[in-house]
N, C-alpha and C positions, 0 to 999 in steps of 0.2 A: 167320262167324255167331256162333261161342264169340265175338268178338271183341267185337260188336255189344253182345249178351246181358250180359258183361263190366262194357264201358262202359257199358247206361244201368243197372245196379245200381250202379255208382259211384255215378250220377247222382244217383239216386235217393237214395243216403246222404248223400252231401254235401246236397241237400236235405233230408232229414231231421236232420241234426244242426245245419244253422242253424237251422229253426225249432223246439230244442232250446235253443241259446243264447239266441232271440228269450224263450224264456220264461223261463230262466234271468236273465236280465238285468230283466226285468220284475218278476223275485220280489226279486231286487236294489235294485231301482226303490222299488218298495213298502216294504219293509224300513227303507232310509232313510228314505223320507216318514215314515211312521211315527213312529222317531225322531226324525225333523226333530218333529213337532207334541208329543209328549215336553219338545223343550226346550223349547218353546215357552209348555206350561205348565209349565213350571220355571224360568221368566224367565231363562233362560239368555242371555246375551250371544250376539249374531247374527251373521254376516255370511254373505255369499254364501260364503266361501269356511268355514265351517264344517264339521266334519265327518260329520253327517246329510248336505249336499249331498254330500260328496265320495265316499258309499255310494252317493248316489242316483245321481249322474253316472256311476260306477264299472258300474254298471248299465245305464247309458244307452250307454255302450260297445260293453258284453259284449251286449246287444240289436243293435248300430247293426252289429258284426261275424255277427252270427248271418243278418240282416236282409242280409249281405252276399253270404252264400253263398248263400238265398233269390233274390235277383237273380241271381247266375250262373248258376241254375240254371234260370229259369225260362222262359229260350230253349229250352230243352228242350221237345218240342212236346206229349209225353205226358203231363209236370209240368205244365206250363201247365195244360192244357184239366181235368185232374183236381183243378186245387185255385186254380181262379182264385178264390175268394172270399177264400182264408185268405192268399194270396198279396198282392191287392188293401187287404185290412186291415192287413196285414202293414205296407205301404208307407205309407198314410195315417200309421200310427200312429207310425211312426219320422219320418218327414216332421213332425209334431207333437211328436216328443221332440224331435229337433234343432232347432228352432225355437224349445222352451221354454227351452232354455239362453241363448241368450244375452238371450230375453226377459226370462227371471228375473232375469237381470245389470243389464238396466238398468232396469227395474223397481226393483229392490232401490237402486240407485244414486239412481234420482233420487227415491223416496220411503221411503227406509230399510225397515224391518220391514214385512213383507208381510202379508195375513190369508187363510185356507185358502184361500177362493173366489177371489182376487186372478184376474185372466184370465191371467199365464202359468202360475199355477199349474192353471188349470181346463183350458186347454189340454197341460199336462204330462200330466195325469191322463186325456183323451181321448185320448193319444195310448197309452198303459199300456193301457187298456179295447181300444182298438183292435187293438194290436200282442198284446196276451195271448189274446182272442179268435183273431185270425188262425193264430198258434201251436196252440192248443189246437183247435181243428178237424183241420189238416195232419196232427199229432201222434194224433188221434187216429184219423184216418182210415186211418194207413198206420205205426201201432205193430205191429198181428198181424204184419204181414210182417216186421219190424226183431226182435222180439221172441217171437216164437212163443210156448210156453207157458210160459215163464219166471213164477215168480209173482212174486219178489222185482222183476225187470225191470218187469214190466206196475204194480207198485206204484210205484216214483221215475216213473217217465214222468205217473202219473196225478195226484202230488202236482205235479210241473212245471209239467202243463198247465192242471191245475186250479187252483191255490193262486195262481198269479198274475190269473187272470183274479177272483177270486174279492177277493182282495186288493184289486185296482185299483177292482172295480167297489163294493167297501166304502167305497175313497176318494172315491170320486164322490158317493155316499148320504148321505155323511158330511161333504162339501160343503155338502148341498143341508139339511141340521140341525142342523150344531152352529155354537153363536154365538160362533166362533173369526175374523170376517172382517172386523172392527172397525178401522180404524188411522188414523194422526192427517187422512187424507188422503180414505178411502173407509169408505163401511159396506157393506160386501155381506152382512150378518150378514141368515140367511132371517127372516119372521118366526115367532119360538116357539111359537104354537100350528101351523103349518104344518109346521114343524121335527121336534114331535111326533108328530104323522100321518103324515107321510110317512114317521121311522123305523119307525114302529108296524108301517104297512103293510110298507115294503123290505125291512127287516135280513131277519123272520123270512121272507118271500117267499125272501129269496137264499140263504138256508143252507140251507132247502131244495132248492131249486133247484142248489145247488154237491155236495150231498153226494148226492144223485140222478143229479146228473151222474154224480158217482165211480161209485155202485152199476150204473148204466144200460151205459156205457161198457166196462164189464168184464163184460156175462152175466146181472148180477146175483150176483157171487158175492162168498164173505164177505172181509172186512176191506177192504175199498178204501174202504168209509162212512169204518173204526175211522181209517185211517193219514189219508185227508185232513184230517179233523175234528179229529184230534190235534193238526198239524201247524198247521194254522192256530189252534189255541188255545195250543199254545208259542212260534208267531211272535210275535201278539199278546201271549203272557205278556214276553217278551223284548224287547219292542220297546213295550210302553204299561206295564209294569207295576214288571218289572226297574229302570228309570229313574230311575223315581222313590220314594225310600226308605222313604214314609211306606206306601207298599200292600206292601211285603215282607209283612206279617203277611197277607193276604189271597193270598198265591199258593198255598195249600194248596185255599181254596172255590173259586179259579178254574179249578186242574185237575181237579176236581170234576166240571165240566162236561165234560170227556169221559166220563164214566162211563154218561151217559143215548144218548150217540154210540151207545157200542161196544154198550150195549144193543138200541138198535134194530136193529145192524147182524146180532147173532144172531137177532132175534125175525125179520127178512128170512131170513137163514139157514135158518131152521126151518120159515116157512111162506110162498108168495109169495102168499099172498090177498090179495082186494081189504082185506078189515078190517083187517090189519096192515099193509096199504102206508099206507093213512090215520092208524093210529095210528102211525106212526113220523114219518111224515106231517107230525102232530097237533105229535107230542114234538118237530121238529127247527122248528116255530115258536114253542115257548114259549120255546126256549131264546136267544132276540134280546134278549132285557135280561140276561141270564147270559153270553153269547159275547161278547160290546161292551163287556165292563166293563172300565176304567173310564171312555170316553170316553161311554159312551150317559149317565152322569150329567149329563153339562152339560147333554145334553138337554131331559131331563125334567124337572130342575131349574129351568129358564125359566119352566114354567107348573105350576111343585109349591109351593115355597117362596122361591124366587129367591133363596137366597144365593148370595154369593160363593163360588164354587168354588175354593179355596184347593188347591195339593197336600199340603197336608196334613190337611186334612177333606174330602175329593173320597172314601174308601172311607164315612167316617159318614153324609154326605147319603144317599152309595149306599144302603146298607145301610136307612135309615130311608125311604125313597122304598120299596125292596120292599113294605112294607103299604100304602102311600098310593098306588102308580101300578102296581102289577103286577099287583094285579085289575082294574083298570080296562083293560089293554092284552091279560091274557091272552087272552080270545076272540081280540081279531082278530088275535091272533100265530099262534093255532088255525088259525085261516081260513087266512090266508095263506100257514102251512106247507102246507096241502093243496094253495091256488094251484098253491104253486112247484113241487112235485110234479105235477101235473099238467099243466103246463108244460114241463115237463122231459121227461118221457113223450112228449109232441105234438113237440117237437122233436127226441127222437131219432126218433122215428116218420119224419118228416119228413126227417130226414137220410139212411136207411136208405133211403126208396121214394126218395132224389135218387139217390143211389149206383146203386140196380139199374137205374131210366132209365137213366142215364148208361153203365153197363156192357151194357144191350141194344142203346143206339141205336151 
């Protein structure tokens, strides 16, 4: 019986620290894409075999191994039945990484330089959203046990599982607006006023929606808003900002934007009422033309002034756009932040009465 007991807690770890690596590898994932689209506007010389792909592929790995121990594990009858969805996503998603490599290859071979939306890349990137999801469910469903009250533990797990899905599903948003998908061969470039709306609406929708997660996932208690929100504004500082030389002077206002984060995360702290879940709400969808910078420029630029987004005037447009397009977008970034928050509430709702079913029946 000790025997029994023993073995399926193995079990249960080796499952839990693949879908550990699934997300780790995904934030990998991300990370490169990133940079990949960095050189990109930096007319950087390209090939497949660059080294943004060799971060992202490096990642598609460290995911494909994580995703490995997931499978062995999930003959296991008790794993199974407990997390077939994060299991299920898990599969599609890696079944779509490994599939966009060598698509990418020949892609790239037979019409040189790609454009964001290119279909191996659109398929790379549902495979990221897929596998990051899958992860971040598992991970969150079965951390108390792994982690008990550890605070510092229950914080990196939270960044893990959140940062990558949060990542991936920005790549996707960010597909479907910015007019990066042009090449001598295809245009999948969206059209710019749809470009515009649709960022308007998503960004501030997901940042709330991702930093709710954090707060939700955890109790509601303090800092888990402060560390994810950071976290993903130094990935991005590091990976869209860092790159390229001309916005060095602008990484002072960018970390900026954490300050209105950690803010909210005490006014939570201090009171859980309905008025300040809204106003924080409110604050975490203004801040989708401040979180995005500098890629939301090309944006809004399409249907502002339509210049040439150079990287070396891509901070000035920015900058002169905040009076011309950020009244016009604040409200529904307002709106949206409530959205997302309340979306996020109904889902963990929702996740919470699956679990007790499933533990009565």
């Amino acid at each position: 019986m000790n025997y029994s007991q023993n073995d399926s807690a193995k079990n249960y770890r080796m499952f839990f620290l693949g879908n550990i690596l699934v997300s780790t590898g995904i934030l990998i994932v991300t990370t490169g894409g990133s940079w990949d689209i960095s050189n990109h506007l930096l007319n950087r010389p390209e090939t497949f075999f660059a080294p943004p792909h060799a971060v992202l592929y490096s990642g598609v790995a460290v995911a494909l191994f994580g995703a490995t121990l997931v499978m062995l594990k999930m003959s296991v009858k008790e794993i199974k039945s407990e997390n077939q969805l994060s299991i299920k996503l898990i599969l599609v998603g890696i079944a779509l990484l490994l599939g966009a490599g060598p698509f990418d290859f020949l892609w790239h071979s037979s019409f040189g330089l790609d454009g964001l939306l290119s279909p191996p890349h659109l398929a790379l990137i549902c495979g990221m959203v897929f596998s990051s999801i899958g992860s971040f469910i598992s991970i969150a469903k079965n951390s108390a046990v792994f982690v008990r009250n550890s605070y510092m533990s229950k914080n990196i797990l939270t960044v893990l599982s959140i940062i990558p899905v949060w990542l991936s599903v920005t790549g996707l948003f960010f597909s479907f607006s910015l007019p990066f998908s042009q090449t001598d061969y295809f245009d999948f470039n969206p059209d710019p006023v749809f470009g515009a709306i649709f960022a308007t609406i998503a960004f501030p929708f997901l940042i709330s929606l991702m930093l709710y997660m954090a707060y939700l996932v955890n109790d509601g208690k303090f800092g888990f808003i402060s560390t994810t929100g950071a976290t993903l504004v130094v990935i991005n500082m590091m990976t869209s900002i860092i790159p390229n030389p001309w916005l060095h002077p602008t990484v002072p206002f960018y970390l900026f934007t954490i300050i209105p984060i950690v803010l909210c995360d005490l006014v939570l702290m201090i009171s859980k009422n309905k008025m300040r879940t809204y106003l924080a709400a409110g604050i975490f969808g203004m801040l989708g033309y401040f979180v995005y910078y500098p890629l939301i420029t090309h944006v809004y630029n399409k249907i502002d002034t339509n210049q040439i987004v150079s990287a070396s005037v891509t901070s000035k447009i920015y900058f002169d756009m905040v009076l011309s397009v950020y009244p016009l977008i604040v409200v529904p970034c307002i709106v949206m932040g409530l959205v997302g928050a309340l979306v996020c509430h109904r889902m963990i709702n929702s996740i919470m009465r699956h679990e007790i079913s499933s533990q009565l029946s």
